[in-house]
C-alpha positions as CSV (number, residue, x, y, z in Angstrom):
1,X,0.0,0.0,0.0
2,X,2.7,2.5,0.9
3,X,5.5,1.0,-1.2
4,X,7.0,3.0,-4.2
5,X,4.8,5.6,-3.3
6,X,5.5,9.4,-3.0
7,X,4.1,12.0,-0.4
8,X,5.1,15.3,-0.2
9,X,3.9,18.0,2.4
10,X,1.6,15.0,3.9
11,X,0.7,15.1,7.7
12,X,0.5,12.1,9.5
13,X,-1.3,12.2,12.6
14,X,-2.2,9.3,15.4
15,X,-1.8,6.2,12.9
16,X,-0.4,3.5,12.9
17,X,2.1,2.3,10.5
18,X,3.7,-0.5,12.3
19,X,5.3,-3.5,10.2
20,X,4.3,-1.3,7.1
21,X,6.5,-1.2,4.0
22,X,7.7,1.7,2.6
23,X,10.6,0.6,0.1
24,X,11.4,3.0,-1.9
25,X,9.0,5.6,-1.6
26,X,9.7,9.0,-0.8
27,X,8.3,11.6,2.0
28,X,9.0,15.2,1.4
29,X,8.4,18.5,4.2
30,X,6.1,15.5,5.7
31,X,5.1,15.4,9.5
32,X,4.5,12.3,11.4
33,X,2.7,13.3,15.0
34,X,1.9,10.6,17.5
35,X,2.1,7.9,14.9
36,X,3.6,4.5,15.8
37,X,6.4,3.4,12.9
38,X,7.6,0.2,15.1
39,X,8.5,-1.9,12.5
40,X,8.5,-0.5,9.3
41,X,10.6,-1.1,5.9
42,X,12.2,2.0,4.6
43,X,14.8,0.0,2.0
44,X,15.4,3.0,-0.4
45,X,12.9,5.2,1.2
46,X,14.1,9.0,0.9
47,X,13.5,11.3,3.6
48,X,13.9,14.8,3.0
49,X,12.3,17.7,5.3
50,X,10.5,15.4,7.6
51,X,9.5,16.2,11.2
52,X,8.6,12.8,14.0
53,X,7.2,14.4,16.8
54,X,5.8,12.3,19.5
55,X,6.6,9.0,17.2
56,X,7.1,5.7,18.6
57,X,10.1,3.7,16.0
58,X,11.0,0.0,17.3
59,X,13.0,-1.8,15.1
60,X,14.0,0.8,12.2
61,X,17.3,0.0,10.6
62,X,18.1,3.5,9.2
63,X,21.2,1.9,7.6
64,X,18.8,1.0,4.7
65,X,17.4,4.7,3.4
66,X,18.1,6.7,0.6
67,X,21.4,8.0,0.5
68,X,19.5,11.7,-0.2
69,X,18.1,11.4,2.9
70,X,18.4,15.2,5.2
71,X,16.9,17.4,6.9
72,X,15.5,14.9,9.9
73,X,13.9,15.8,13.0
74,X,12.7,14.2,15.6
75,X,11.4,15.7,18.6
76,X,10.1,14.0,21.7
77,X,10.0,10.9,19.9
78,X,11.3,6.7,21.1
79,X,13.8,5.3,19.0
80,X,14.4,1.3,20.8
81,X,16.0,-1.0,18.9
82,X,17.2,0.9,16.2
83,X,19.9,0.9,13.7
84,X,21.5,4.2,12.4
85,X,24.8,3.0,10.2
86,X,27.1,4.5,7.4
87,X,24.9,7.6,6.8
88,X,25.1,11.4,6.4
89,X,22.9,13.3,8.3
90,X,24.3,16.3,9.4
91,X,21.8,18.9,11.1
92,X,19.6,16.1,12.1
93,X,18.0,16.8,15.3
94,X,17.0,14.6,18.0
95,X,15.7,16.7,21.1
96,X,14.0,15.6,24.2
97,X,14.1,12.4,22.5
98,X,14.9,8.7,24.4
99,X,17.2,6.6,22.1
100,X,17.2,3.1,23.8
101,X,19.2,-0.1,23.1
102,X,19.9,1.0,20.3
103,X,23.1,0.6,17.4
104,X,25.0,4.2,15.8
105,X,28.0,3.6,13.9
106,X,29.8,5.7,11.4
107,X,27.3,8.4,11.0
108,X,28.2,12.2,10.0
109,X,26.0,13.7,12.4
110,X,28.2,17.3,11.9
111,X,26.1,20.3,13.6
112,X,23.2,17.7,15.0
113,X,21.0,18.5,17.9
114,X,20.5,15.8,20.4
115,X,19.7,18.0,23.3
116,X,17.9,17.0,26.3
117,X,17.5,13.1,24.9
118,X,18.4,10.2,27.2
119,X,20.5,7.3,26.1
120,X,20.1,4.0,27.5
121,X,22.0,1.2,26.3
122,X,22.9,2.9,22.9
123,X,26.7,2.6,21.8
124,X,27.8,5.6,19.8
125,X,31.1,4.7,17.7
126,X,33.0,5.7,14.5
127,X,30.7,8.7,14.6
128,X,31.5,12.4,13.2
129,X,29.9,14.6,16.2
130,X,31.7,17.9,15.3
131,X,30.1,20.9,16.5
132,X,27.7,19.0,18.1
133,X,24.4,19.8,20.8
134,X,24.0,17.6,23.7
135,X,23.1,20.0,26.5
136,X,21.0,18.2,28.6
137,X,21.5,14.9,27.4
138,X,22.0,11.5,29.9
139,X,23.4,8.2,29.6
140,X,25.0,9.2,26.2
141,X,28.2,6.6,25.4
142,X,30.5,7.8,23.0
143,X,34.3,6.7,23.2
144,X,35.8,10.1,22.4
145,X,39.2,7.9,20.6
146,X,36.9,6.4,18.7
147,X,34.5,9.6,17.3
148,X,35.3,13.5,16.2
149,X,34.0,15.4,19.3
150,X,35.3,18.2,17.9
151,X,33.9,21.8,19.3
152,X,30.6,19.7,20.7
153,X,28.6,20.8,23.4
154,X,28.4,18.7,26.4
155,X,26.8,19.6,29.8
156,X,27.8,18.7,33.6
157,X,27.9,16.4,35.2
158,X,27.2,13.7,32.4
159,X,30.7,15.1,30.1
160,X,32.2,13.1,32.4
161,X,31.0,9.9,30.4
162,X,33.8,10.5,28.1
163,X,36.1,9.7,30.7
164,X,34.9,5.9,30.8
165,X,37.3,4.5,28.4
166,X,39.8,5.7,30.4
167,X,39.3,3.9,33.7
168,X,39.8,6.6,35.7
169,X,38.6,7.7,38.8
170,X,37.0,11.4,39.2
171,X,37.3,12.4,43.2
């Protein structure tokens, strides 16, 4: 129903798209609000403009859309279980969001907004975070060795996270 299908400045509001496919389609200035997308298939689906606010997405292997993907946001939204690898999404934004269990490897997230989310079991790693926003956040784990931290914005006391791979103790 929703595969190879375009939408462009389509608002989505309070459905339910879990375990829908979306291969290759494309959304364009689209808004999803209080929709559940636990689940779907975006192989090949191109994002551009698109706004999740108050979105529930289990199970979404990001890895697999369009490499002309931009201009994400998603604002008090629940990633879980989610897969966000080899990418480039710079200026995505990701604020008062909870990212949970969830896998983000060698993503250029350059000037992204993740402030005010909450981490919880989600590794970080290979990852371009220059210039960076994550005032606010918790529970974030990213090796600095391992990612470009470059002029990022990190608040007290949860900065201290970078220390980890360290194994030092903080007095």
């Amino acid at each position: 129903m929703y595969k190879e299908k375009e939408f462009i400045r389509k608002n989505f509001k309070d459905n339910d798209f879990s375990n829908k496919n979306f291969e290759d389609s494309s959304f364009m200035n689209c808004i999803f609000e209080n929709c559940n997308l636990s689940n779907i298939n975006i192989i090949g689906t191109k994002f551009q403009n698109v706004v999740f606010k108050n979105c529930k997405l289990l199970g979404v292997d990001f890895s697999q859309i369009s490499k002309f993907s931009n201009n994400l946001k998603f604002r008090s939204s629940l990633l879980e279980l989610c897969i966000l690898s080899n990418l480039e999404l710079p200026k995505t934004e990701f604020t008062n969001c909870q990212i949970l269990d969830s896998d983000i490897f060698r993503v250029n997230f350059t000037e992204s907004n993740f402030e005010n989310s909450i981490f919880t079991e989600t590794q970080i790693d290979e990852c371009n975070l220059e210039k960076c926003n994550f005032k606010n956040a918790k529970n974030y784990r990213i090796n600095p060795i391992n990612n470009k931290i470059k002029k990022a914005k990190f608040s007290m006391p949860d900065v201290l996270t970078l220390l980890d791979k360290f194994h030092i103790e903080i007095e």
